[in-house]
N, C-alpha and C positions, 0 to 999 in steps of 0.2 A: 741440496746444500744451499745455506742463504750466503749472502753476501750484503755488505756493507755499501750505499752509496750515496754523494753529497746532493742535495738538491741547493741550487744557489738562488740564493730569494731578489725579488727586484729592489734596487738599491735604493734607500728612504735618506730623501735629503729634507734639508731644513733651512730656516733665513736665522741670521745672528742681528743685532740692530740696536747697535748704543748708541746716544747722542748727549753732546756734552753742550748745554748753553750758558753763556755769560752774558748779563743783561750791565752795562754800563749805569753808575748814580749821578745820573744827570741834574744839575740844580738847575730851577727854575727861572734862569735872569733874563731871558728872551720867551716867547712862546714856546710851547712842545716840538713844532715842527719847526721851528728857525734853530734847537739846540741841535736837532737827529741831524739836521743837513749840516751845523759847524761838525758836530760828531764825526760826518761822514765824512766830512774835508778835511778834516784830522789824519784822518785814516788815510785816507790817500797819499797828503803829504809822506805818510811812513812807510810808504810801498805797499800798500793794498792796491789791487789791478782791479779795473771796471771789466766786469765779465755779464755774459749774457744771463738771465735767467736760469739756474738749473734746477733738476727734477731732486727734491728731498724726499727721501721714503722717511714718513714720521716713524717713531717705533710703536711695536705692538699693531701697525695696520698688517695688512694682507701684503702678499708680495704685489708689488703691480699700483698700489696705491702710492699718487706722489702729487706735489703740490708745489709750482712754482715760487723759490724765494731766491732771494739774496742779488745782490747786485756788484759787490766787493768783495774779494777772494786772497787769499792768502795760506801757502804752504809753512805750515810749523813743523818742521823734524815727521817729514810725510805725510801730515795729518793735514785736509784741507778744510780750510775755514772759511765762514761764507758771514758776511754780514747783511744779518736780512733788516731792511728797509724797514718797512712794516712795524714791527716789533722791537723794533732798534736794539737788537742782540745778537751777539757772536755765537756761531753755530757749526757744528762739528759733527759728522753724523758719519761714523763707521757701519759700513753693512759686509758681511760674510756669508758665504752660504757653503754649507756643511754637506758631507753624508757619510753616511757608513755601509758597509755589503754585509751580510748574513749569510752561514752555508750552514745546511741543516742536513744532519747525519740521517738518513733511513736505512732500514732494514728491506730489502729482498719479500720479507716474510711477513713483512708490514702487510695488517687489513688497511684499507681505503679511511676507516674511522683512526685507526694511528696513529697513520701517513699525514692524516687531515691535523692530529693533535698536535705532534712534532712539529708541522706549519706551525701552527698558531704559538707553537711557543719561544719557537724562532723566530717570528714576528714579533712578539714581547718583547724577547731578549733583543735584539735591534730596534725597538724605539727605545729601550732604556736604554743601550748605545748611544743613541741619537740623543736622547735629553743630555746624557752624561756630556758627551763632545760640547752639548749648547752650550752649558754651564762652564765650561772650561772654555772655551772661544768667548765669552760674552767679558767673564773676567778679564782674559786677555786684552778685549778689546775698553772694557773701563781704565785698566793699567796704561793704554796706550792713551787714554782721554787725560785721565791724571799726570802723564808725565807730562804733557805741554799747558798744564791750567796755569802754572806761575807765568812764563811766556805769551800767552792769553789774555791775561789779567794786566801781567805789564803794558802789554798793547793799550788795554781798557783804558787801562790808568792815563798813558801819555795823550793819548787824543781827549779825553778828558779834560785834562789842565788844559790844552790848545785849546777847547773849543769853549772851556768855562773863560778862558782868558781874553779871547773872538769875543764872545758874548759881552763882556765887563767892556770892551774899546767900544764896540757898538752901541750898547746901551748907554753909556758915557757921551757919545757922538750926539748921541737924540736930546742928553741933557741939556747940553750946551760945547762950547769948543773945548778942544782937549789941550792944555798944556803942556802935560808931560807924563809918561807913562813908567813904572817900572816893574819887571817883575824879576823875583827868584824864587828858588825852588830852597827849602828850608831843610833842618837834620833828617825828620821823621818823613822829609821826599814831598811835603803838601808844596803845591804851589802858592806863592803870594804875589801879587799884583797891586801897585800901587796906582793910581791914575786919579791925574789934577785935572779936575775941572772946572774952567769960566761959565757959569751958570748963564742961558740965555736972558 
C-alpha cells in the first residue's frame, strides 16, 4: 500500500531594492562647489542631521555590494533620506529581503527519476513564488517612495531659494557694498530677492 508524503524544499530567499533620487536645480551664481555647500547649509538649517557615512546597496548590484555616501540624513514618514555630497542629490534607498517555503507532495511508490521530477517542479513552482512576492514587494516599496516625493521636493525647493538667496548676498558682497536687501516669496512660491548694490 502507497502512501502520501511532504518533502519540504530549502527556503529560496531574495533581495527587493528601490531607490528614489532627487537631484536639486541649482543655478549657477557662485561656482558648483560653493552652491552644494550653500545647498547643504540649507539643509541643515531645516533639520537635516550631520551623520557619519553610511553603507548604500545601489540596486540591481549583488547583495553585499555597497558604497559609502551621504553625510545629511533625514526621516520622512519612516523613509530615511541621505543627502549625498558627491552628487548633490537626495537619496532614499529601501531594501527588503523576501522568501517563501515549498512542500512537495510524493508518492511512497515514487521511482527515484519521479521523486527527482516532482523536486524540480516544486522548485519551479517556488521561484515563481519568489518572482511573484518580488514584484509585489518592489511595488510596495516604489508606493512607499512616491508617497514622500512631494515632502522631498519641498525640502529641495526650500533650501534652494536659501542657498540661491546666500549666493545672490555673496556675489553681491564681491561686487561691491551691499545696501539693502529684500526678498519675498511670490504666488506661484518662486523666491525674489532684491539687493542694492554700491558698485566698488
Amino acid at each position: 500500500m502507497s502512501y502520501a508524503y511532504k518533502i519540504k524544499l530549502e527556503r529560496l530567499s531574495g533581495e527587493v531594492c528601490e531607490k528614489g533620487t532627487w537631484k536639486p536645480s541649482l543655478m549657477e551664481i557662485l561656482s558648483p562647489a560653493e552652491m552644494k555647500e550653500l545647498f547643504r547649509d540649507a539643509l541643515l538649517e531645516q533639520g537635516w542631521k550631520c551623520s557619519e557615512p553610511v553603507e548604500a546597496v545601489e540596486a540591481g548590484t549583488t547583495k553585499g555590494t555597497a558604497r559609502k555616501t551621504a553625510s545629511l540624513s533625514m526621516e520622512i514618514e519612516g523613509v530615511q533620506c541621505d543627502f549625498d555630497e558627491e552628487n548633490c542629490e537626495i537619496r532614499a534607498i529601501l531594501v527588503e529581503e523576501i522568501s517563501v517555503e515549498q512542500n512537495v507532495t510524493a508518492d511512497s511508490d515514487d521511482n527515484a527519476v519521479l521523486k527527482e521530477a516532482r523536486i524540480q517542479e516544486g522548485k519551479r513552482q517556488q521561484k515563481q513564488k519568489l518572482d511573484t512576492a518580488k514584484i509585489d514587494k518592489a511595488r510596495q516599496l516604489t508606493a512607499q517612495l512616491l508617497s514622500i516625493e512631494s515632502q522631498v521636493k519641498a525640502q529641495i525647493d526650500l533650501a534652494s531659494h536659501h542657498a540661491h538667496a546666500e549666493a545672490l548676498n555673496i556675489k553681491a558682497a564681491r561686487l561691491g557694498d551691499i545696501q539693502s536687501t529684500q526678498s519675498s516669496v511670490n504666488a506661484e512660491g518662486t523666491l525674489e530677492v532684491t539687493i542694492h548694490v554700491q558698485m566698488k
